[in-house]
C-alpha positions in Angstrom: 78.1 245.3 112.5 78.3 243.8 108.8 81.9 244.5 107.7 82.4 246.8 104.5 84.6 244.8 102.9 82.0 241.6 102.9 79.0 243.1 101.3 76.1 240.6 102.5 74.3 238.3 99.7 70.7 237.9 99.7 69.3 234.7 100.5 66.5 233.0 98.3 63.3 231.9 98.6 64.5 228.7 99.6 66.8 229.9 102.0 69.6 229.3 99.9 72.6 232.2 99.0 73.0 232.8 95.0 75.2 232.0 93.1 76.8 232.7 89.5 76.8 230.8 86.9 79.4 231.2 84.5 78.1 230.9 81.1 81.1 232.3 79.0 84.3 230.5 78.2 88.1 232.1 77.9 88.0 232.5 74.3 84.8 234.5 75.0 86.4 236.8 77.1 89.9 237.4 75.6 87.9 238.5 72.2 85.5 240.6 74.2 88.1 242.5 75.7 90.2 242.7 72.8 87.1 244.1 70.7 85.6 246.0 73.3 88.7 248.8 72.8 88.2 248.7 69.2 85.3 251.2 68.6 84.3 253.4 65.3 86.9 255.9 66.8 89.3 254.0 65.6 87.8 253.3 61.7 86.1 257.1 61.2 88.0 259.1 63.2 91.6 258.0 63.2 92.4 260.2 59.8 91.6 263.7 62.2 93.6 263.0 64.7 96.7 262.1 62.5 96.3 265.5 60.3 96.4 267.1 63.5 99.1 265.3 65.5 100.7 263.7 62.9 101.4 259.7 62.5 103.9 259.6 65.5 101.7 262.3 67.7 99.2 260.1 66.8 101.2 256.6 68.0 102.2 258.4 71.1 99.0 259.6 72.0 97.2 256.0 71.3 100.4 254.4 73.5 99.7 257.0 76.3 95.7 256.4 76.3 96.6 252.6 76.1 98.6 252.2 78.6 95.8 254.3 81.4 93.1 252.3 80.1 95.6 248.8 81.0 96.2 250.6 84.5 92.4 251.0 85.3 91.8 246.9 84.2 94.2 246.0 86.4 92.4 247.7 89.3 89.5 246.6 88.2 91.1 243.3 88.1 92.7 243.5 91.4 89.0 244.6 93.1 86.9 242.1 91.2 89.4 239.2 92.3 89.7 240.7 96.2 85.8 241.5 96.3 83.9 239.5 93.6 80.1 240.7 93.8 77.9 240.0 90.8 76.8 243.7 90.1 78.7 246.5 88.2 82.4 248.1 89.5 79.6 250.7 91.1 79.7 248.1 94.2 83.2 248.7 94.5 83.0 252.6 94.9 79.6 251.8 97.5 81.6 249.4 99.4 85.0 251.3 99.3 83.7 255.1 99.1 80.0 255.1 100.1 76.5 254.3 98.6 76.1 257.9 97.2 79.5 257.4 95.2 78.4 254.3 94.0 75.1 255.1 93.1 76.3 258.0 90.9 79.1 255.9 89.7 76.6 253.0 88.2 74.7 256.1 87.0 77.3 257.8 85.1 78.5 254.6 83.4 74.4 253.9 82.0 74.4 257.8 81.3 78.0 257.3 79.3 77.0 254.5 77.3 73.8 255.3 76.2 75.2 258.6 74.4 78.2 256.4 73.2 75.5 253.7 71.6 74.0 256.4 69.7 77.1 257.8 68.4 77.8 254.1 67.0 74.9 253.6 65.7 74.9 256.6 64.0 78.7 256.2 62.9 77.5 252.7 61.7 74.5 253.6 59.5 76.9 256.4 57.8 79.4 253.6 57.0 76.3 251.6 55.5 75.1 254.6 53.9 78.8 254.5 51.5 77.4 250.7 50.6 73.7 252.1 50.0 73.7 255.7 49.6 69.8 255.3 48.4 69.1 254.0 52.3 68.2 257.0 55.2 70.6 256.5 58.3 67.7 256.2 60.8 66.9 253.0 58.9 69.7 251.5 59.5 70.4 252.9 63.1 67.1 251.1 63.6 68.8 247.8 62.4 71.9 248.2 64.3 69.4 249.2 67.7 66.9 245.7 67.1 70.1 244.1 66.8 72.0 245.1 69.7 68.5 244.6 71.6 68.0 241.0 70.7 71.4 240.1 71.5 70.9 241.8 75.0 67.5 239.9 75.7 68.6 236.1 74.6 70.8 233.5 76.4 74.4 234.7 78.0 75.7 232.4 75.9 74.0 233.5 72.5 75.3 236.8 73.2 79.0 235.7 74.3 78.6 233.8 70.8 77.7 236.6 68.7 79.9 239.4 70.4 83.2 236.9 70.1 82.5 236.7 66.5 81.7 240.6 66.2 84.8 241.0 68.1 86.7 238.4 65.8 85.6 240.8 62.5 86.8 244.2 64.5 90.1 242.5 65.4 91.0 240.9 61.8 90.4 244.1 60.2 92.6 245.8 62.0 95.6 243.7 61.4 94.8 243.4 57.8 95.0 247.0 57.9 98.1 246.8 59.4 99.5 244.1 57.1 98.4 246.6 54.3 99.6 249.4 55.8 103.3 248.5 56.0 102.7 246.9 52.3 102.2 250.5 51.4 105.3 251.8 53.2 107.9 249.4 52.5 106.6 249.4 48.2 104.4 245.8 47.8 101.7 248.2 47.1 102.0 250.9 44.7 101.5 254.5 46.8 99.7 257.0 45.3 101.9 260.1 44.3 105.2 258.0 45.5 107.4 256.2 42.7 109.5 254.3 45.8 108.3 253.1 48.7 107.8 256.2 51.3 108.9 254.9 54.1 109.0 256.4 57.2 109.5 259.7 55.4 106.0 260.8 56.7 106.5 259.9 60.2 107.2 263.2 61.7 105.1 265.2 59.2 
């Protein structure tokens, strides 16, 4: 009886058992991850959620969503290092839960990201749209979709390549808005409707 917590490997043609090939280097994966929790949330719909929570509701609320979404990557973590398999996390719930868990958790996941790419795409084409207005949005959800496609279909490494540098734009903006942002506070930058520098005095509004 095959033990659950040694899923069996296929064997080639040859006979031989597979094996990975690791096609993406460390700096690859530190900017993936750091851009892959930077999303168009962040850009377009940051401004709602401070008008309703206000800028420290808002902090806590982005500390508190943070710090689950650390908790889950280091189970992850903990399960890809104790059981590394070269399919999706869905293994881990098939191997850990059952097949039919699994199954549905692999399916969810597609089901979740292919609404999540449209909403992207959409959000992207919008944010085009302020550069030029004279363009539809479908035109340039198209763009964004070849785009993404092509990077999908090439080399691992062509799309490591592109996605670190994507990743590498996503990151610098938001610590130049950052830099900027405190530049407002503390006066550097002249604040619209404020002849001092504001502050904090907006914090808890």
């Amino acid at each position: 009886m095959q033990s659950r917590s040694q899923p069996s490997q296929r064997p080639s043609a040859d006979g031989s058992t597979p094996s990975l090939k690791r096609a993406m280097t460390t700096r690859h994966l530190i900017m993936l991850s750091l851009g892959g929790a930077i999303g168009t949330g962040l850009f377009m719909g940051s401004g709602e959620v401070i008008s309703q929570a206000g800028p420290l509701g808002a902090v806590l609320a982005y500390i508190i969503g943070g710090l689950i979404a650390y908790m889950v990557m280091l189970c992850l973590g903990e399960l890809a290092v104790h059981l590394p398999v070269s399919g999706s996390f869905g293994a881990f719930a098939a191997n850990y839960i059952g097949p039919g868990t699994g199954y549905m958790v692999s399916w969810m996941y597609w089901l979740g990201w292919s609404a999540t790419l449209g909403t992207e795409f959409t959000a992207a084409a919008i944010l085009m749209q302020e550069w030029f207005p004279q363009t539809s949005v479908w035109l340039w959800t198209l763009v964004f979709a070849a785009g993404v496609l092509l990077s999908n279909l090439s080399s691992t490494r062509t799309f490591a390549e592109s996605e670190f540098w994507l990743s590498f734009i996503k990151v610098a903006t938001v610590l130049l808005f950052i830099v900027l942002g405190f530049a407002c506070i503390f006066g550097f930058i002249p604040f619209q409707g404020y002849e001092s520098a504001p502050l904090f005095s907006n914090l808890t509004s």
